[in-house]
C-alpha positions as CSV (number, residue, x, y, z in Angstrom):
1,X,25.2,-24.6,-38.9
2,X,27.4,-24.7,-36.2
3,X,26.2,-21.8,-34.3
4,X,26.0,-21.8,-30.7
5,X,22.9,-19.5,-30.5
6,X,20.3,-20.0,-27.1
7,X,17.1,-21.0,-28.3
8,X,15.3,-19.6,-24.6
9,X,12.6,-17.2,-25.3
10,X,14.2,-15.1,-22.4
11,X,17.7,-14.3,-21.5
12,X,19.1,-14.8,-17.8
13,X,18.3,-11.4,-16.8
14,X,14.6,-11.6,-17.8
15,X,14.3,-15.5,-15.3
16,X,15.8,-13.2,-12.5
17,X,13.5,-10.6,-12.7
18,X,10.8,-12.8,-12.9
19,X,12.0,-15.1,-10.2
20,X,12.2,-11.5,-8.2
21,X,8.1,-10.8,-9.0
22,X,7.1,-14.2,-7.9
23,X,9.0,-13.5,-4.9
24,X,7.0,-10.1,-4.7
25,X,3.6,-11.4,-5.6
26,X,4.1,-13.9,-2.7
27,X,5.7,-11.4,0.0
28,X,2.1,-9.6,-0.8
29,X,-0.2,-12.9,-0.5
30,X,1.6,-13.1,2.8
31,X,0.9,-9.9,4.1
32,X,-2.8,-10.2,3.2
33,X,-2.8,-13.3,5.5
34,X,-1.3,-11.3,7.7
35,X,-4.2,-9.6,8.8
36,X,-6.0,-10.3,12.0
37,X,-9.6,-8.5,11.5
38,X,-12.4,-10.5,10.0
39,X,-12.2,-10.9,5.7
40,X,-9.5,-9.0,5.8
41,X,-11.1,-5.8,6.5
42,X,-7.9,-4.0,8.1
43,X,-4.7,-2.1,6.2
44,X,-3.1,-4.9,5.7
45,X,-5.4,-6.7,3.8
46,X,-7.0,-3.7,2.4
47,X,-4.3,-1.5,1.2
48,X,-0.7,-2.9,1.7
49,X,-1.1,-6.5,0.5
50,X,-2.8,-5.5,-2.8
51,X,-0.3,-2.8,-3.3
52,X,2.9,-5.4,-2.9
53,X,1.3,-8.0,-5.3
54,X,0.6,-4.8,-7.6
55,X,4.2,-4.1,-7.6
56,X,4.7,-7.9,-8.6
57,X,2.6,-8.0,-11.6
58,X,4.5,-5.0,-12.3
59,X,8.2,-6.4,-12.0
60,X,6.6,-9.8,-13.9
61,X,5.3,-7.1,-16.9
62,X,9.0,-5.5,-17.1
63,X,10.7,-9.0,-17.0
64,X,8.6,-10.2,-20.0
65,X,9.2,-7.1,-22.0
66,X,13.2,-6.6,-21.1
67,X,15.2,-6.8,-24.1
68,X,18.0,-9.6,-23.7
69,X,21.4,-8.7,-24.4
70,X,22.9,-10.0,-27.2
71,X,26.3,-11.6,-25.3
């Protein structure tokens, strides 16, 4: 019983990854801000901002799902 076994659900690499989305999802919230037409009718809040925080939920999906390694 003297096992030294991490009881985390993720390992290390997994909260980097998903410290790396967040970062991502917020980059995009920003850009959408960004945007100087009225509602947010231009490119940027159109097109690029939703692509970025698409990219995020995207890096979030592959952090969850990344296999740790067993160290």
């Amino acid at each position: 019983m003297s096992e030294n076994k991490n009881n985390f659900a993720f390992g290390k690499e997994n909260y980097k990854w998903m410290l790396i989305g967040l970062g991502v999802l917020l980059l995009g919230f920003i850009v959408m801000s960004l945007e100087s037409n009225p509602q947010g009718q231009g490119f940027l809040g159109m097109t690029l901002g939703p692509i970025i925080i698409l990219a995020g939920f995207i890096i979030e999906f592959f952090a969850i799902f990344k296999k740790a390694k067993n160290d």
